[in-house]
ZARO-224926 format. One line per field, with one value per residue: residue in one letter; chain; x, y, z of N, C-alpha, C in turn. Coordinates in pm, whole numbers. Layout:
BEGIN
resn <- [A:...]
chain <- [A:...]
n_px <- [X:...]
n_py <- [Y:...]
n_pz <- [Z:...]
ca_px <- [X:...]
ca_py <- [Y:...]
ca_pz <- [Z:...]
c_px <- [X:...]
c_py <- [Y:...]
c_pz <- [Z:...]
This chain:
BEGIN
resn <- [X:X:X:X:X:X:X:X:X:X:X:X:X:X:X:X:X:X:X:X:X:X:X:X:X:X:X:X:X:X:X:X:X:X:X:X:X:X:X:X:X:X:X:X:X:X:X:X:X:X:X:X:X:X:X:X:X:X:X:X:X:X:X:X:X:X:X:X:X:X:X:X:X:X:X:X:X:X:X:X:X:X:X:X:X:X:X:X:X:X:X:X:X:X:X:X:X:X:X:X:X:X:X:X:X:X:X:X:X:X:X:X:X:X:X:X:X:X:X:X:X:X:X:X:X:X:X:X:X:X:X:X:X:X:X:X:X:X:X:X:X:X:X:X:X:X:X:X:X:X:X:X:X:X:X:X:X:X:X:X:X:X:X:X:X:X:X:X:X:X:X:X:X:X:X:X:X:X:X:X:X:X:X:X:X:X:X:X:X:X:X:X:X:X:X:X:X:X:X:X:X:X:X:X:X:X:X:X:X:X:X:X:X:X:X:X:X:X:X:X:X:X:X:X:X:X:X:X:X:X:X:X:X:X:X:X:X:X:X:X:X:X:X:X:X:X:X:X:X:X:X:X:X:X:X:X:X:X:X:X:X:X:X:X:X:X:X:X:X:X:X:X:X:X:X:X:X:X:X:X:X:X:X:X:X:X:X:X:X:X:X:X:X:X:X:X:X:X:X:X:X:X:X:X:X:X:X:X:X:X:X:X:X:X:X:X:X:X:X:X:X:X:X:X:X:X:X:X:X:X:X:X:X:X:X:X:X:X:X:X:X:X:X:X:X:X:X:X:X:X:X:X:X:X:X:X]
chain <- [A:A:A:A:A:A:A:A:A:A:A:A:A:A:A:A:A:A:A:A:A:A:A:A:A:A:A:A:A:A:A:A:A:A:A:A:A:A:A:A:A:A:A:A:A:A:A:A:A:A:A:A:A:A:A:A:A:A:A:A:A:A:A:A:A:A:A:A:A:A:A:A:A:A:A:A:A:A:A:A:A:A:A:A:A:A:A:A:A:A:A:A:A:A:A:A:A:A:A:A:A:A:A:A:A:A:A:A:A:A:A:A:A:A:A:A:A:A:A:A:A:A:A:A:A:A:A:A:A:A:A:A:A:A:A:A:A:A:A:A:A:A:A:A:A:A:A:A:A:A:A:A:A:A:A:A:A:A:A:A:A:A:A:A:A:A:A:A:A:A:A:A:A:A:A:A:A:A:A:A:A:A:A:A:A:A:A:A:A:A:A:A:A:A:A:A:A:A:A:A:A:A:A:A:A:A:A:A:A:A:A:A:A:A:A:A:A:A:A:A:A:A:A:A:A:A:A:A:A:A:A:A:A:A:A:A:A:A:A:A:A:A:A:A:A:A:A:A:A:A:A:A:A:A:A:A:A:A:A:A:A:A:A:A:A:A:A:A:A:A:A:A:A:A:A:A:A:A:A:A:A:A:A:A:A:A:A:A:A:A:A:A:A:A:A:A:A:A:A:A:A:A:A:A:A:A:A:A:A:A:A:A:A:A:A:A:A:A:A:A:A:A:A:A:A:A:A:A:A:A:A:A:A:A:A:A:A:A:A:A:A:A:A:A:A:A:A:A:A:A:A:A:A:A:A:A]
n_px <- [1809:1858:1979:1874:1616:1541:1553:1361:1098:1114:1098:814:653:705:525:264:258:219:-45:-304:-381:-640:-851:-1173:-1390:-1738:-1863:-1718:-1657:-1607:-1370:-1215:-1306:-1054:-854:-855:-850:-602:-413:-475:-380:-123:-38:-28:-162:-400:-653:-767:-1001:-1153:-1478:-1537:-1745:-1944:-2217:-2552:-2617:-2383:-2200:-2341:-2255:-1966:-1943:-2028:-1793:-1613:-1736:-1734:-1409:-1351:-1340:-1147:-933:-1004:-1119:-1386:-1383:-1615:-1635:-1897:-1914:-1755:-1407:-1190:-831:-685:-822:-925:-714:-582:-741:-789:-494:-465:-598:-516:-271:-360:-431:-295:-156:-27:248:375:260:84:35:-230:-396:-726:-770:-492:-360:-198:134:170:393:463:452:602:880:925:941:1169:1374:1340:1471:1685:1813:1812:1628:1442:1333:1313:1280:1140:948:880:638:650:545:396:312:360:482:676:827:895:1020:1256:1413:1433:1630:1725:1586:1550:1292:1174:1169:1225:1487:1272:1111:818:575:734:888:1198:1418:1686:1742:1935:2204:2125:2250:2101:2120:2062:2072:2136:2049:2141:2123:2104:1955:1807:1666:1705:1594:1658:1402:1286:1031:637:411:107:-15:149:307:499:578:658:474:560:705:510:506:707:669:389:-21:-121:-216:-532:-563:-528:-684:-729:-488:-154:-91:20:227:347:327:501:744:738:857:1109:1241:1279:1434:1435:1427:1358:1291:1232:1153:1191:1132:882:568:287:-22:-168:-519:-663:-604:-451:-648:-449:-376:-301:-415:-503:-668:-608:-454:-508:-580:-721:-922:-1266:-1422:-1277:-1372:-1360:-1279:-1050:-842:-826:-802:-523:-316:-313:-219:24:137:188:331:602:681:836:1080:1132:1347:1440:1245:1182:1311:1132:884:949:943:725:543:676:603:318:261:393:369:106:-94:21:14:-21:-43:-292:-419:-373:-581:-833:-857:-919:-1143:-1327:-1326:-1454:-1548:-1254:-1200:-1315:-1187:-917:-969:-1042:-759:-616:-698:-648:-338:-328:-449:-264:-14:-34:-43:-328:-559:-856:-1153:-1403:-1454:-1507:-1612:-2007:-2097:-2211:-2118:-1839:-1504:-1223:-1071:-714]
n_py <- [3702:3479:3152:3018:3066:3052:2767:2711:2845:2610:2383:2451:2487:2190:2061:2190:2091:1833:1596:1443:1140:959:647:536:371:187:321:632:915:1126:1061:1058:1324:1444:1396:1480:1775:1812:1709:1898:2125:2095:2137:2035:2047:1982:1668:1411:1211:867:743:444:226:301:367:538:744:783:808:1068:1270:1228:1282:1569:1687:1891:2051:2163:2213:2308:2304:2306:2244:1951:1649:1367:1076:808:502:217:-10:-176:-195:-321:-238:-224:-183:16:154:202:293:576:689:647:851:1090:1093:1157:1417:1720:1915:1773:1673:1534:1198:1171:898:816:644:654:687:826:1094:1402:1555:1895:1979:1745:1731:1912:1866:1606:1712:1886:1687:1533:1734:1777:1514:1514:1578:1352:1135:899:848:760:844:830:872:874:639:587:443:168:-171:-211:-19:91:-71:-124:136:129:-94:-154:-293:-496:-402:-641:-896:-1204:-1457:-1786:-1720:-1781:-1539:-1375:-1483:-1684:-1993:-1951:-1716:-1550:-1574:-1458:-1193:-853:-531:-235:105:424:780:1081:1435:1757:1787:1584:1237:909:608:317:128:-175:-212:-67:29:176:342:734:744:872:957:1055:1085:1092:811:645:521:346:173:71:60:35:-384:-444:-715:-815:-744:-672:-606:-652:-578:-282:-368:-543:-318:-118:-309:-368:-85:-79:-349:-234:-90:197:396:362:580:544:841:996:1237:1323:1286:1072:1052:732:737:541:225:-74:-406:-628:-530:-570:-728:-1035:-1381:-1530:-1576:-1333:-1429:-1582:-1571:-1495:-1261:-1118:-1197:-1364:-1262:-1073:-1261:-1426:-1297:-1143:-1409:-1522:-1360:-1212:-1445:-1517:-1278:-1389:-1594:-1509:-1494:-1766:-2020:-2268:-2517:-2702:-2568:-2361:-2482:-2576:-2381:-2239:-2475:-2427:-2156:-2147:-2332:-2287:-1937:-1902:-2131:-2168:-1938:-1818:-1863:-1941:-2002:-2272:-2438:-2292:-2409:-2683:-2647:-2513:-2704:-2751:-2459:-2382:-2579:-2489:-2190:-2335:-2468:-2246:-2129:-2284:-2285:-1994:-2041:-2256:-2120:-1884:-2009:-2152:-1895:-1813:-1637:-1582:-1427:-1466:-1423:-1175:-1121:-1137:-1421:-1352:-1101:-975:-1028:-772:-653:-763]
n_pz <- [-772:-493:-431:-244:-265:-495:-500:-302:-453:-642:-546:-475:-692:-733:-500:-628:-837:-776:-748:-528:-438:-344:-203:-132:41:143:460:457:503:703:715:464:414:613:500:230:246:464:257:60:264:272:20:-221:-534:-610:-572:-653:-592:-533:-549:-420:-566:-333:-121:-211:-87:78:-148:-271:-67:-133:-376:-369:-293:-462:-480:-177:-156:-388:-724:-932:-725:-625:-744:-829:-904:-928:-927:-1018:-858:-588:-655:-484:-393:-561:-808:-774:-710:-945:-1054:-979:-1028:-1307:-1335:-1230:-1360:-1628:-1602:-1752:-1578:-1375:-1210:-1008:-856:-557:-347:-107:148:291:526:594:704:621:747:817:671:516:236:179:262:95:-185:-134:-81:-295:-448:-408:-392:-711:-876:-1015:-1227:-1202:-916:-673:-361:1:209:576:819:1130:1296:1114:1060:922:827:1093:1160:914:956:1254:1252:1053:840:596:328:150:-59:36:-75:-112:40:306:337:425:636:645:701:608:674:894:714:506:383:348:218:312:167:252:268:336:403:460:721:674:655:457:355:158:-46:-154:-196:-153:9:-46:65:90:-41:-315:-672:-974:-1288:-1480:-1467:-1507:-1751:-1789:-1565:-1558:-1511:-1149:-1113:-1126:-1097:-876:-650:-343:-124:-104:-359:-395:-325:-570:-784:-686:-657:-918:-1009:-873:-997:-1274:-1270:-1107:-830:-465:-204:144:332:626:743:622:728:807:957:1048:1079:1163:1289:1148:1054:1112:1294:1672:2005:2012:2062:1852:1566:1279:1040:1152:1277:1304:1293:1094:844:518:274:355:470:312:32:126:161:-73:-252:-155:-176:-436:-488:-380:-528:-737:-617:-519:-495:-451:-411:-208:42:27:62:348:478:451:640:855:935:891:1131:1363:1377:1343:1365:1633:1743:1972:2280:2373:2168:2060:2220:2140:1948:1981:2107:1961:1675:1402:1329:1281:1115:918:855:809:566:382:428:289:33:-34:-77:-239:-473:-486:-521:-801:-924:-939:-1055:-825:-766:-738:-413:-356:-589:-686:-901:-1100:-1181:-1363:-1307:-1212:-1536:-1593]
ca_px <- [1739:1916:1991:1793:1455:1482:1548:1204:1045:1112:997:667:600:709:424:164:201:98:-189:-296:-554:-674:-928:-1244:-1481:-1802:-1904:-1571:-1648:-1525:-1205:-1207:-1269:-961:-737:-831:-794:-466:-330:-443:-322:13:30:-93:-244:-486:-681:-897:-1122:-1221:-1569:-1520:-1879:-1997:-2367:-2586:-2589:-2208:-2149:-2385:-2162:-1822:-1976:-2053:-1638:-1566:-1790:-1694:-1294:-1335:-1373:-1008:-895:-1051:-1218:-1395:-1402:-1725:-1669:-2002:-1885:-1640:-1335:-1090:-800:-591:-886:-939:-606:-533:-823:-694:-366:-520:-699:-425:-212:-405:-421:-198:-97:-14:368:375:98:60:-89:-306:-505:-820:-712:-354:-384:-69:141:138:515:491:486:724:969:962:980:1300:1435:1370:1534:1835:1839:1901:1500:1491:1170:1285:1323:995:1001:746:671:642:401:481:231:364:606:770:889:1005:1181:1345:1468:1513:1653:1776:1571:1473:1139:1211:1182:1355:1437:1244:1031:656:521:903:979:1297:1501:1810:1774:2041:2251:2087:2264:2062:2208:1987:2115:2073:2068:2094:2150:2070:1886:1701:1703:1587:1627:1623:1307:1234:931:603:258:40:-19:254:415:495:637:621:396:651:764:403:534:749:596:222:-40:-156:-290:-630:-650:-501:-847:-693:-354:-45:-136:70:391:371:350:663:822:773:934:1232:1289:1277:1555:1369:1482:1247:1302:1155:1190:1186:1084:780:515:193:-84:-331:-646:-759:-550:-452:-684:-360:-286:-397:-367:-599:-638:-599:-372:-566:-607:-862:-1046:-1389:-1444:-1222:-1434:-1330:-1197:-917:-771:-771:-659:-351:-243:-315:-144:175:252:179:449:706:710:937:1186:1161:1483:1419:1126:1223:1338:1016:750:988:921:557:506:700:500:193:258:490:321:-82:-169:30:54:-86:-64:-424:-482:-417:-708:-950:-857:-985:-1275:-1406:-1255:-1578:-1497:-1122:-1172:-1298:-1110:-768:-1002:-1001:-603:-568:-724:-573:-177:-351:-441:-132:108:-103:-109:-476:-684:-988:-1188:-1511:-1527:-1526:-1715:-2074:-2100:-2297:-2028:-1702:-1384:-1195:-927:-547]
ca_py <- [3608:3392:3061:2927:3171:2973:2669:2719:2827:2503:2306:2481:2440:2055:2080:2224:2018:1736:1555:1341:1089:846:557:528:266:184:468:675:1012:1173:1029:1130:1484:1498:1315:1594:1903:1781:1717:2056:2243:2064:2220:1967:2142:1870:1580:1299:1098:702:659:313:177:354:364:647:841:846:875:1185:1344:1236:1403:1701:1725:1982:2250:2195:2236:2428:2213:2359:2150:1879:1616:1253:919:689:336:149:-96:-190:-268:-316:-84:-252:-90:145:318:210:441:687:662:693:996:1208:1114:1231:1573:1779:1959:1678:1628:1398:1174:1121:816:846:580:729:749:863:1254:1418:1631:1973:1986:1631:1702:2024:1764:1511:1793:1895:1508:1494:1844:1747:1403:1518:1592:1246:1104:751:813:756:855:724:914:764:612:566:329:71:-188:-288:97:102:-187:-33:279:110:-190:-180:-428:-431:-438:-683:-1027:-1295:-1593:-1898:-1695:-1764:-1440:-1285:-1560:-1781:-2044:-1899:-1580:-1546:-1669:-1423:-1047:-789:-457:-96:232:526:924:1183:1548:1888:1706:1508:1127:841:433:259:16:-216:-206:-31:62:257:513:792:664:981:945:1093:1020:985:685:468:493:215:49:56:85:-121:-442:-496:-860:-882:-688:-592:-652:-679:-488:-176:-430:-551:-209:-96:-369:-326:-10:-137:-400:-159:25:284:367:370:609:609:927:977:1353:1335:1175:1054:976:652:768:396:131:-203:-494:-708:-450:-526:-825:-1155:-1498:-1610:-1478:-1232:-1479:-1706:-1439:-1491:-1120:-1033:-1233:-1428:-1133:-1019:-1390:-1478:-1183:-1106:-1463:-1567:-1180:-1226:-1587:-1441:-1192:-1402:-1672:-1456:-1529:-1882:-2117:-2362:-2549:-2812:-2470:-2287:-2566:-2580:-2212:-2224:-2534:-2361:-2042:-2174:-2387:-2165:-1805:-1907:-2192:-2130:-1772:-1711:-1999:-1981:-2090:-2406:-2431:-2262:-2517:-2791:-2621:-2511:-2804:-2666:-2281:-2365:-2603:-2408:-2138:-2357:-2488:-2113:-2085:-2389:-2242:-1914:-2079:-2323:-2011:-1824:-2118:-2141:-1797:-1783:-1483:-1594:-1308:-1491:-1423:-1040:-1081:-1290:-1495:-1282:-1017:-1021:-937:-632:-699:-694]
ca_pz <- [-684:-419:-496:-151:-330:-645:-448:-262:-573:-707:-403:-416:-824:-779:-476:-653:-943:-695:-740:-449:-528:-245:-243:0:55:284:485:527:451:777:710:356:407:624:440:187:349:471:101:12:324:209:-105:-346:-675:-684:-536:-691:-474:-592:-486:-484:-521:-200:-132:-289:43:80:-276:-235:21:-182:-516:-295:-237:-541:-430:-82:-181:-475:-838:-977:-639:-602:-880:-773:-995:-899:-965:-989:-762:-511:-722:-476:-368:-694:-911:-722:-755:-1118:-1167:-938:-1088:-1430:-1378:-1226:-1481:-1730:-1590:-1788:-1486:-1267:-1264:-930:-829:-454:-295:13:188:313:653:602:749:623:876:746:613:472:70:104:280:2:-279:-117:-85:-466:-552:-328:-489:-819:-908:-1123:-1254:-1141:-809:-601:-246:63:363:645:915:1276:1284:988:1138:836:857:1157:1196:812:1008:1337:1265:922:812:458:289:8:-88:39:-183:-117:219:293:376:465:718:614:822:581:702:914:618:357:458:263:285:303:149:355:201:456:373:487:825:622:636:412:340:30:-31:-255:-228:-43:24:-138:177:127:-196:-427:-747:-1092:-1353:-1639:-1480:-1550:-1861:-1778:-1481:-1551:-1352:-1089:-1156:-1095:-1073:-719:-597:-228:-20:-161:-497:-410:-322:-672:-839:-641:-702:-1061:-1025:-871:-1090:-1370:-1244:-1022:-679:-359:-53:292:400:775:822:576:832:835:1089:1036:1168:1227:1321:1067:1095:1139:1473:1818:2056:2012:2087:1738:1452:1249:931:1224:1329:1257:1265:939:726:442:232:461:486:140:-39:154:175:-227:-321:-95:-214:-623:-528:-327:-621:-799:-528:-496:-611:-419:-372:-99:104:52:188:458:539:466:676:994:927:938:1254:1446:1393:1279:1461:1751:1741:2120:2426:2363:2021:2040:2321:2089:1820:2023:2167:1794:1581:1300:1271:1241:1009:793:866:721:457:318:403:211:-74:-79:-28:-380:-589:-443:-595:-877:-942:-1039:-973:-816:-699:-666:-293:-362:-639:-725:-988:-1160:-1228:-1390:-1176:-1301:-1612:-1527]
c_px <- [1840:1896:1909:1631:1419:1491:1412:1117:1060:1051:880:581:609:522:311:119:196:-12:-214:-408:-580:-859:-1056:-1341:-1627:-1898:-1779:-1558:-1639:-1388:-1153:-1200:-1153:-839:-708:-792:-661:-366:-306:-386:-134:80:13:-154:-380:-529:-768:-927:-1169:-1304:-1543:-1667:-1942:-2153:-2436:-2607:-2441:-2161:-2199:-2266:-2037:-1806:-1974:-1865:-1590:-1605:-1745:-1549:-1247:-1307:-1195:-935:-896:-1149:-1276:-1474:-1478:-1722:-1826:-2013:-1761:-1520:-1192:-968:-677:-708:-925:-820:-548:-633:-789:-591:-353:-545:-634:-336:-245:-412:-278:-82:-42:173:442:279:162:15:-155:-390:-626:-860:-571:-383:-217:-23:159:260:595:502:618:833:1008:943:1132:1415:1491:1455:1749:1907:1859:1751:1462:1420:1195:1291:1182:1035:832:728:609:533:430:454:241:478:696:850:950:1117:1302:1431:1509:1617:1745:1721:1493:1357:1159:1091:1305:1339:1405:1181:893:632:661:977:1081:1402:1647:1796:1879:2163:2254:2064:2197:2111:2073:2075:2080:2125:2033:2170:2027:1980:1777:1731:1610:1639:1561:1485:1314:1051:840:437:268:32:114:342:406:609:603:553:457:689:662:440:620:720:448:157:-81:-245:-375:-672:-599:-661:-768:-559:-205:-8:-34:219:416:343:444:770:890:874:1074:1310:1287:1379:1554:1436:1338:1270:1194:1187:1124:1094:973:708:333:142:-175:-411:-722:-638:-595:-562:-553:-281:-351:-367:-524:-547:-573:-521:-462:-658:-716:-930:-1159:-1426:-1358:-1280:-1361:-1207:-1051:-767:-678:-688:-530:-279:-229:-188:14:264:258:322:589:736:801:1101:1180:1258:1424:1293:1085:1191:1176:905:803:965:781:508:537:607:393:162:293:392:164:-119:-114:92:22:-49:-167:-478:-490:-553:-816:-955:-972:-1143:-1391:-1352:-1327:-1537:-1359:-1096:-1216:-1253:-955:-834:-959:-831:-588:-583:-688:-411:-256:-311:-289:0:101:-124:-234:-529:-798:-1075:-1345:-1564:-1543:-1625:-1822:-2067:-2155:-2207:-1861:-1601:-1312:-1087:-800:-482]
c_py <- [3512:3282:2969:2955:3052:2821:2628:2734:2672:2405:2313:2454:2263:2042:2106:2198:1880:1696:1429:1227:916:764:496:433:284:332:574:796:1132:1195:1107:1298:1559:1498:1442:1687:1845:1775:1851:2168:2206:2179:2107:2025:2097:1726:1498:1200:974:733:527:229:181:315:470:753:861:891:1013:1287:1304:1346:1569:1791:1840:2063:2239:2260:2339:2300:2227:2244:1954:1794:1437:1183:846:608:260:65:-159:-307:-319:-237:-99:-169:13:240:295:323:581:767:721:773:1120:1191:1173:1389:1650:1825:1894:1662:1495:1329:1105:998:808:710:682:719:793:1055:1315:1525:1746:2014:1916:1615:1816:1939:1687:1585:1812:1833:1546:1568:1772:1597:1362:1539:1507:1166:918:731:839:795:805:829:833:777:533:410:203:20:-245:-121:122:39:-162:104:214:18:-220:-274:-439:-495:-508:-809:-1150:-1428:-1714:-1859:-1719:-1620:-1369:-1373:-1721:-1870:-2013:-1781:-1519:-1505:-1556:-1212:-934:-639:-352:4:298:664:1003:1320:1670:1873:1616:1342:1004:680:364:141:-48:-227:-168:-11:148:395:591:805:790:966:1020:1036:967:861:576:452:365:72:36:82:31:-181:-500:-637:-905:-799:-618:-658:-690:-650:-401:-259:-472:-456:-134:-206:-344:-198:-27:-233:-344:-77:135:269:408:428:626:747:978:1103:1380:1233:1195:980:898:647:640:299:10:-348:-652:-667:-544:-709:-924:-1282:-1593:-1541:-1408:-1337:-1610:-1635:-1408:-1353:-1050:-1104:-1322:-1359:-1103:-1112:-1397:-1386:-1165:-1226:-1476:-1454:-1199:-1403:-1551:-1386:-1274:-1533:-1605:-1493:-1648:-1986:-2221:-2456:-2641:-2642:-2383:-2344:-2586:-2455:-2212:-2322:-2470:-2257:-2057:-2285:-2289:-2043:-1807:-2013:-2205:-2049:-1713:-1846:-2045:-2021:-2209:-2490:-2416:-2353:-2610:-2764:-2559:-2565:-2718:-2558:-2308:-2425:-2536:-2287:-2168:-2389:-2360:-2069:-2134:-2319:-2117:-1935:-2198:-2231:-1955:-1891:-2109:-2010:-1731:-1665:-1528:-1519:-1317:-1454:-1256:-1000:-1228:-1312:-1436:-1156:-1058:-979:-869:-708:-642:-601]
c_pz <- [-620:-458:-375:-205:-384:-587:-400:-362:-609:-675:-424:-557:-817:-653:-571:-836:-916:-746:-631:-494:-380:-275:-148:-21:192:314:561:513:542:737:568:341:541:598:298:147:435:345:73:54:295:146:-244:-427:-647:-594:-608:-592:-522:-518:-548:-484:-409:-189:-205:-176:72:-15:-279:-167:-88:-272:-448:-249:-308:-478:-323:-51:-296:-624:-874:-841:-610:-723:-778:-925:-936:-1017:-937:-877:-711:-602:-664:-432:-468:-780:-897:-711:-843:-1135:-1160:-1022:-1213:-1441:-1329:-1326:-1628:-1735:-1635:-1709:-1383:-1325:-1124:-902:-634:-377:-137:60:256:433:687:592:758:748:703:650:529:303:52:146:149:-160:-251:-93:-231:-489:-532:-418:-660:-902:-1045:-1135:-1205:-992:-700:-431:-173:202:456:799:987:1277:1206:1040:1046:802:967:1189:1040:908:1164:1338:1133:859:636:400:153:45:-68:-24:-55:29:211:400:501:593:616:697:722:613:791:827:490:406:321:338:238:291:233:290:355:373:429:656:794:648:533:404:221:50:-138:-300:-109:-52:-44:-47:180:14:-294:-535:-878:-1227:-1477:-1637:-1457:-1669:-1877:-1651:-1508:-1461:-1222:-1137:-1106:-1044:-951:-661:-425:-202:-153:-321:-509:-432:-474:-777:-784:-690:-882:-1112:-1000:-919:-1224:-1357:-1167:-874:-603:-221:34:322:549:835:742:654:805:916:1012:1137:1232:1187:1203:1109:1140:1272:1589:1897:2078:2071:2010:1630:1322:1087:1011:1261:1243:1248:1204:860:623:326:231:422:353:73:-8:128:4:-273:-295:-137:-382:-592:-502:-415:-768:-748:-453:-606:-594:-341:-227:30:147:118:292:557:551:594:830:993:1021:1088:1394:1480:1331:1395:1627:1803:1911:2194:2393:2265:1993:2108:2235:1944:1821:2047:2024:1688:1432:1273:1258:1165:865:774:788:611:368:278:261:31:-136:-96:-215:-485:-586:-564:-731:-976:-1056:-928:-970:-723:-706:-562:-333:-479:-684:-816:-1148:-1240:-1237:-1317:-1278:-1416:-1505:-1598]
């Protein structure tokens, strides 16, 4: 046997001991069944599905996913209720790992539609890279600008000490450098850390990072389960020629009047979570405290309240909806500091929010 055979052989067993496992909400079950059927025309062994507390008409259709794919293919986890896309892919997470047969676990958002070459690509990264259970790889998404500006720009996806939400007036000042692997026409870029859409890694290594932790509930969940990996010693590639399409555009995309965290049409939710989540994580990388309210305070002047010409206009003209609009900041940038998990707004009073 040729040594390119057994090469491919190898490729196609690390494939098809895949397991992808993505996380759906709402009513998404278009999207879901092509997010799928894309895994599987991959070459994934294996998919698990989170219903994440759907309705009983979507859940219907999700449950309905085995027979449609074939049971041996395809398995789905119903959560009672919407836990999140931190509990929602610890469970994930959980439940391909448990599968004997599972030797990578995939992660998928549930509009991330792989291209059709996108897992044999990042099988043949790994093999090339020395096929090495700490080494996670990410494929990548045109659409994600903290990826391109990584690949165009060099710009790296970290943590910078003492940044509110990655802006720093030492940045200039504070040169962070990006690896880069290229071989065979392949290309990739070190991360420290990344989303959950694309993210393939091996399951031996929850053994030392865990799995995600529930008590962030949405946004910035996956960054602190990468991270964990990379501060554990783990490496993190982008890789360039594994690609995926998002079927629906970021609620943080598109051009407004108001910066996405005033926008009465993301709800309360949106706001809070990301900001509370992203100041939890970037309090690892604060020295200096003077430095950091100096960053937060430009931030939030500079790029929130006068993120457009026109925002300051709509300040005046709805003093009421914007104040309570910063009321909310205020209170997610409290918890944030604080780092308390308060997951009241996602959940009522009445029910407990998930353990960490």
């Amino acid at each position: 046997m040729s040594t390119a055979t057994s090469e491919q052989q190898a490729d196609q067993a690390t494939q098809s001991q895949t397991c992808a496992v993505t996380v759906t909400y709402g009513s998404r079950l278009a999207l879901v069944e092509q997010v799928v059927q894309g895994a599987l025309a991959c070459g994934a062994g294996h998919v698990v599905v989170v219903d994440n507390g759907t309705a009983s008409a979507v859940a219907t259709g999700l449950s309905a996913l085995p027979a449609q794919f074939g049971a041996e293919r395809v398995s789905v986890v119903r959560l009672p209720e919407n836990m999140g896309s931190a509990g929602g892919f610890r469970a994930g997470v959980e439940a391909a790992a448990a599968r004997p047969e599972t030797g990578h676990i995939w992660l998928l958002d549930d509009d991330n539609l792989p291209a059709p070459d996108a897992l044999t690509v990042l099988a043949k990264i790994w093999r090339l890279m020395g096929a090495r259970p700490d080494v996670a790889l990410v494929s990548f998404r045109p659409d994600k600008r903290t990826y391109q500006k990584l690949i165009t720009r060099d710009k790296p996806n970290s943590l910078l000490p003492n940044s509110f939400f990655g802006f720093s007036v030492q940045s200039p000042w504070q040169k962070q450098t990006v690896a880069h692997w290229r071989q065979e026409g392949l290309a990739c870029w070190s991360m420290d850390m990344a989303g959950y859409g694309g993210l393939w890694f091996h399951k031996d290594g929850l053994q030392k990072t865990g799995l995600p932790d529930a008590r962030f509930y949405l946004y910035f969940d996956d960054y602190d389960f990468t991270l964990r990996m990379t501060e554990g010693g783990g490496q993190i590639w982008l890789c360039q020629h594994s690609t995926l399409t998002d079927l629906e555009p970021s609620w943080t995309e598109g051009k407004a009047i108001l910066h996405p965290w005033l926008q009465p049409e993301n709800g309360l939710i949106r706001p809070y979570f990301s900001i509370r989540n992203r100041i939890i994580l970037e309090k690892r990388a604060v020295h200096s405290r003077a430095i950091y309210r100096l960053n937060r305070t430009l931030f939030l002047l500079i790029k929130v309240f006068c993120a457009t010409p026109r925002s300051v206009g709509y300040h005046l003209r709805h003093p009421v909806r914007m104040f309570r609009r910063w009321q909310l900041i205020r209170k997610a940038i409290r918890d944030g500091e604080a780092e308390r998990f308060d997951n009241s707004l996602a959940h009522p009073a009445s029910v407990r929010p998930p353990a960490g």
